[in-house]
TIRO-2110 file (N, C-alpha, C; in Angstrom, 1 decimal):
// TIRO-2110
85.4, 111.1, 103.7, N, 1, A
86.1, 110.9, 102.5, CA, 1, A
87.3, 111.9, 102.4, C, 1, A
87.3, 113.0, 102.7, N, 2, A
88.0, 114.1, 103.0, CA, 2, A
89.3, 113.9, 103.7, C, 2, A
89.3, 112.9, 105.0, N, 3, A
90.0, 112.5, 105.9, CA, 3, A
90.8, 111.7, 104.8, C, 3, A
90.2, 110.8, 104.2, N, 4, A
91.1, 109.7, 103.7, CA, 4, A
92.2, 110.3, 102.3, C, 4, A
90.9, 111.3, 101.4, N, 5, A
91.8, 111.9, 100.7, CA, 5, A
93.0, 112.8, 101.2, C, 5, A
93.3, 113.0, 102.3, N, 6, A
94.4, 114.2, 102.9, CA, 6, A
95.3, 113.5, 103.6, C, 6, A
95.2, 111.6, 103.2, N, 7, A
96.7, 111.2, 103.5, CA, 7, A
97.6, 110.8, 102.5, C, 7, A
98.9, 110.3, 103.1, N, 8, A
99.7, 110.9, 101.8, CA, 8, A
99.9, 109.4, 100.8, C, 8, A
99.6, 108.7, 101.5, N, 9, A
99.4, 106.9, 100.5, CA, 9, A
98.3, 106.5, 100.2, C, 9, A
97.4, 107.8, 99.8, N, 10, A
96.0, 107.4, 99.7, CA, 10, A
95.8, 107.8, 98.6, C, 10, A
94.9, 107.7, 97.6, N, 11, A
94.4, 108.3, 96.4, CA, 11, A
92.9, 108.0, 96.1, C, 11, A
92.1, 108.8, 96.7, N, 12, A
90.3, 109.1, 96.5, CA, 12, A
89.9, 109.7, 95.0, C, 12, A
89.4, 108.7, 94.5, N, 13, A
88.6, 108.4, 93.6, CA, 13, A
87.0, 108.5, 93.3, C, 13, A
86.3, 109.3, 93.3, N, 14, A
85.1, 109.4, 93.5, CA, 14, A
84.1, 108.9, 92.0, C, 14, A
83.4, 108.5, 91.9, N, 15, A
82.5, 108.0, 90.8, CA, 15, A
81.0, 108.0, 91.8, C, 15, A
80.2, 109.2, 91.2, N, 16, A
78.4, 109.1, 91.6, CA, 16, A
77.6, 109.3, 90.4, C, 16, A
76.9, 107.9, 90.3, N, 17, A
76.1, 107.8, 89.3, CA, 17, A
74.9, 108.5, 90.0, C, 17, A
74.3, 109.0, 90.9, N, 18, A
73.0, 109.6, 91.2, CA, 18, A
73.3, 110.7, 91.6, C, 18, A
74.0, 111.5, 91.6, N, 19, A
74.2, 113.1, 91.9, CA, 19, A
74.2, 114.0, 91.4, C, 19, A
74.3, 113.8, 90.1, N, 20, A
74.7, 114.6, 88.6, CA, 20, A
73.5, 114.2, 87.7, C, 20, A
73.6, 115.4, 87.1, N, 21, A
72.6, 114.8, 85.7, CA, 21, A
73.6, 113.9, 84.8, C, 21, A
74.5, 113.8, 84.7, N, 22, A
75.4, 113.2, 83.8, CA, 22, A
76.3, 112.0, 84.9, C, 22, A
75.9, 110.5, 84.4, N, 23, A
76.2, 109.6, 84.8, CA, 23, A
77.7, 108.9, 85.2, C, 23, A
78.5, 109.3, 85.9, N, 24, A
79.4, 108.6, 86.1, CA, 24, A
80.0, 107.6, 87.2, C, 24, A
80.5, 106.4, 86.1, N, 25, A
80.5, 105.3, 86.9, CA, 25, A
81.8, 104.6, 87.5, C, 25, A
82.5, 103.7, 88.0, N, 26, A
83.5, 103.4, 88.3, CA, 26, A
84.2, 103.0, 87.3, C, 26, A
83.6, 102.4, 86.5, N, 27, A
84.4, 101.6, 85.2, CA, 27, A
84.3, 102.7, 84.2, C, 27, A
84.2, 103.6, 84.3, N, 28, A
84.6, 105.4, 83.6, CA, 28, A
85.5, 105.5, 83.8, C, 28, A
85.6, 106.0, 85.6, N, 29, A
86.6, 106.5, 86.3, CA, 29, A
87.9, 105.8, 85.9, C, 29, A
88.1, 104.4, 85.4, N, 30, A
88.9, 103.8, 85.4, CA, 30, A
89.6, 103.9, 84.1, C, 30, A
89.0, 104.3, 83.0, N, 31, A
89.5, 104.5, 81.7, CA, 31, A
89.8, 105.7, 81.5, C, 31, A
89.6, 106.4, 82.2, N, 32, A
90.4, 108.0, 82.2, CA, 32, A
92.1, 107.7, 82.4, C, 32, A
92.5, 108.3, 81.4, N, 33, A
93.9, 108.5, 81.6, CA, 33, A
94.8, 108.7, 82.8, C, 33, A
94.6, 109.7, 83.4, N, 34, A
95.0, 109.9, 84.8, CA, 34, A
94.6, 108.8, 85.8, C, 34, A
93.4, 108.2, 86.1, N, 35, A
93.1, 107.0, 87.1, CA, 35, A
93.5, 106.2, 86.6, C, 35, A
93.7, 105.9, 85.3, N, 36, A
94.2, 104.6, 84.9, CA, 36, A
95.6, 104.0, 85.1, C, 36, A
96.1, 105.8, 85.1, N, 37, A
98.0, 105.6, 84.9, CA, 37, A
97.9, 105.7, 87.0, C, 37, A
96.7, 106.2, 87.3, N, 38, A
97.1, 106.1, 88.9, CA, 38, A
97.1, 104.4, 89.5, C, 38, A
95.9, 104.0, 88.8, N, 39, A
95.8, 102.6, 89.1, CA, 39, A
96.7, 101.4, 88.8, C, 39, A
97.4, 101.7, 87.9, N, 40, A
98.5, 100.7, 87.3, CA, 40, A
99.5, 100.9, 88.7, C, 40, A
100.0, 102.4, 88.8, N, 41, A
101.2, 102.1, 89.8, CA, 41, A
100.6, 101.7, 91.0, C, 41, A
99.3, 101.9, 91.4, N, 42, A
99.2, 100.7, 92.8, CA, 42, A
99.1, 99.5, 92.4, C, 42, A
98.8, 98.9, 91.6, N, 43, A
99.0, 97.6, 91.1, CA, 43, A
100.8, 97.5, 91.2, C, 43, A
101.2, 97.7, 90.5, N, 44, A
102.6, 97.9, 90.5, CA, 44, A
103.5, 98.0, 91.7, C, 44, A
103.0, 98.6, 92.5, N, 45, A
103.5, 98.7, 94.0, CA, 45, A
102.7, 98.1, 95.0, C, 45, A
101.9, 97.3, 94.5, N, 46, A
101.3, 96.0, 95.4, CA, 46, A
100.0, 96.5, 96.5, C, 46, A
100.0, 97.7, 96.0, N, 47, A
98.9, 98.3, 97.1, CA, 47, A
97.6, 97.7, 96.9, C, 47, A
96.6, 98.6, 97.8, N, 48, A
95.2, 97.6, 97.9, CA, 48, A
94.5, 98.6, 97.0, C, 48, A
93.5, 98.5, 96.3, N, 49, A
92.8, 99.1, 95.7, CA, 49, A
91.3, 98.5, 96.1, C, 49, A
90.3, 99.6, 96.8, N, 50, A
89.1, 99.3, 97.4, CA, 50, A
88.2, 99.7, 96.8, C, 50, A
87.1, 99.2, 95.8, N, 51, A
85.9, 100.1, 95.6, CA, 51, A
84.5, 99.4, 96.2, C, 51, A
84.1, 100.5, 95.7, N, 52, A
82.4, 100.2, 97.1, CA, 52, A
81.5, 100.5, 96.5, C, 52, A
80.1, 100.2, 96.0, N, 53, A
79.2, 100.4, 95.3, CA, 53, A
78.3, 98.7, 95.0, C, 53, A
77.0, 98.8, 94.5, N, 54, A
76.5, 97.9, 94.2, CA, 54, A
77.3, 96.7, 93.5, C, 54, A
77.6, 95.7, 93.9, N, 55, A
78.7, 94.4, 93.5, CA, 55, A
77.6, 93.5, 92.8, C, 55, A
76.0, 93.5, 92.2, N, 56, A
75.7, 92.7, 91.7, CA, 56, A
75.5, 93.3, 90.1, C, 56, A
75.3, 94.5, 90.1, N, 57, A
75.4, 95.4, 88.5, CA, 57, A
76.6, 95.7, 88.3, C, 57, A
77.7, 96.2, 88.8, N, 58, A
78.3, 96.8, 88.5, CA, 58, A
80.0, 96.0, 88.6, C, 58, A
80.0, 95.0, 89.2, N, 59, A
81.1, 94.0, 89.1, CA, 59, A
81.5, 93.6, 88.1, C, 59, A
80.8, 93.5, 87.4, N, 60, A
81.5, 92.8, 86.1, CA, 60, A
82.0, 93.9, 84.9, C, 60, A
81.1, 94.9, 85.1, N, 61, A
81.9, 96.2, 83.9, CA, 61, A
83.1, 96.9, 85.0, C, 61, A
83.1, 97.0, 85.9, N, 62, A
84.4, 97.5, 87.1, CA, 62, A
85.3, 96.2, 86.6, C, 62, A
85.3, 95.1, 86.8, N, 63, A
86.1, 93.6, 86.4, CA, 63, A
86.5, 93.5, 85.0, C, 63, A
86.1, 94.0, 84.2, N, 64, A
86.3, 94.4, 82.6, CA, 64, A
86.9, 95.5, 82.7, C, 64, A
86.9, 96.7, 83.5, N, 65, A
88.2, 98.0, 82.8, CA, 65, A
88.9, 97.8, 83.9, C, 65, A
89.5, 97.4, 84.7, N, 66, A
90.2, 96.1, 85.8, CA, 66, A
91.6, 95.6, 84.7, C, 66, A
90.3, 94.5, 84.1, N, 67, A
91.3, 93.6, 83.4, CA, 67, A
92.0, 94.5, 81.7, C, 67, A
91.0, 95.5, 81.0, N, 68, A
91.4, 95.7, 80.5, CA, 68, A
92.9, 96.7, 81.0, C, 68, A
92.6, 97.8, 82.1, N, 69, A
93.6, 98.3, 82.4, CA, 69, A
95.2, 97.7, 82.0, C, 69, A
95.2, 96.6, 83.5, N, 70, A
96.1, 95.9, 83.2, CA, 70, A
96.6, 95.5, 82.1, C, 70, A
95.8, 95.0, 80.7, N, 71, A
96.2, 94.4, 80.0, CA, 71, A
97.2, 95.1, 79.3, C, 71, A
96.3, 96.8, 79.0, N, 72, A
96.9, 97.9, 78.6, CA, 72, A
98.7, 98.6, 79.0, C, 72, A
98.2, 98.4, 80.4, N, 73, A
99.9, 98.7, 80.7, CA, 73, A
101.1, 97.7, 81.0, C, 73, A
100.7, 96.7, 81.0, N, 74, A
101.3, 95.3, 81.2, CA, 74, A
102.4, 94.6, 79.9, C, 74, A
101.5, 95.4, 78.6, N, 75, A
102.2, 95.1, 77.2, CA, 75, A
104.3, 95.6, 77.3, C, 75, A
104.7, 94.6, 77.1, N, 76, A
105.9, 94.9, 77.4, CA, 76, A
106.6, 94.5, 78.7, C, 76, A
105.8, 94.7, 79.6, N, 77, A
106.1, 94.6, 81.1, CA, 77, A
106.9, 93.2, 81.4, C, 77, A
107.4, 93.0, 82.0, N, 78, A
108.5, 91.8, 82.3, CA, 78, A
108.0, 91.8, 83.7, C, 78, A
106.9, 92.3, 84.4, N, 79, A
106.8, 92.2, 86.0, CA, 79, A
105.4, 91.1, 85.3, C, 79, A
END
């Protein structure tokens, strides 16, 4: 992870729900102001955005702060 975060078109995002006494999840990580405004500009700049974790619980609230993101910074947008 370390590797990936120390290149320069990369942006490591971490979310562990079992590490911490205090739960954090991907669809958190996503409504934080900083990830959110990071997330829009790779949207924006067409990049790939990869997450990894259980895809049968957690797809659909990750696909909800997704769509809400976008919705969020899109208002106005002409793109």
């Amino acid at each position: 992870l370390l590797a990936w975060d120390s290149l320069k078109n990369c942006t490591l995002i971490t979310a562990f729900s079992r590490d911490q006494p205090e739960k954090v999840y991907v669809q958190h990580k996503l409504r934080e102001a900083d990830t959110a405004l990071k997330t829009w500009e790779i949207i924006q700049n067409k990049g790939n955005i990869y997450i990894c974790g259980d895809g049968w619980s957690m797809a659909t609230d990750v696909q909800k702060a997704l769509e809400n993101l976008v919705f969020t910074f899109s208002k106005g947008s002409t793109s």
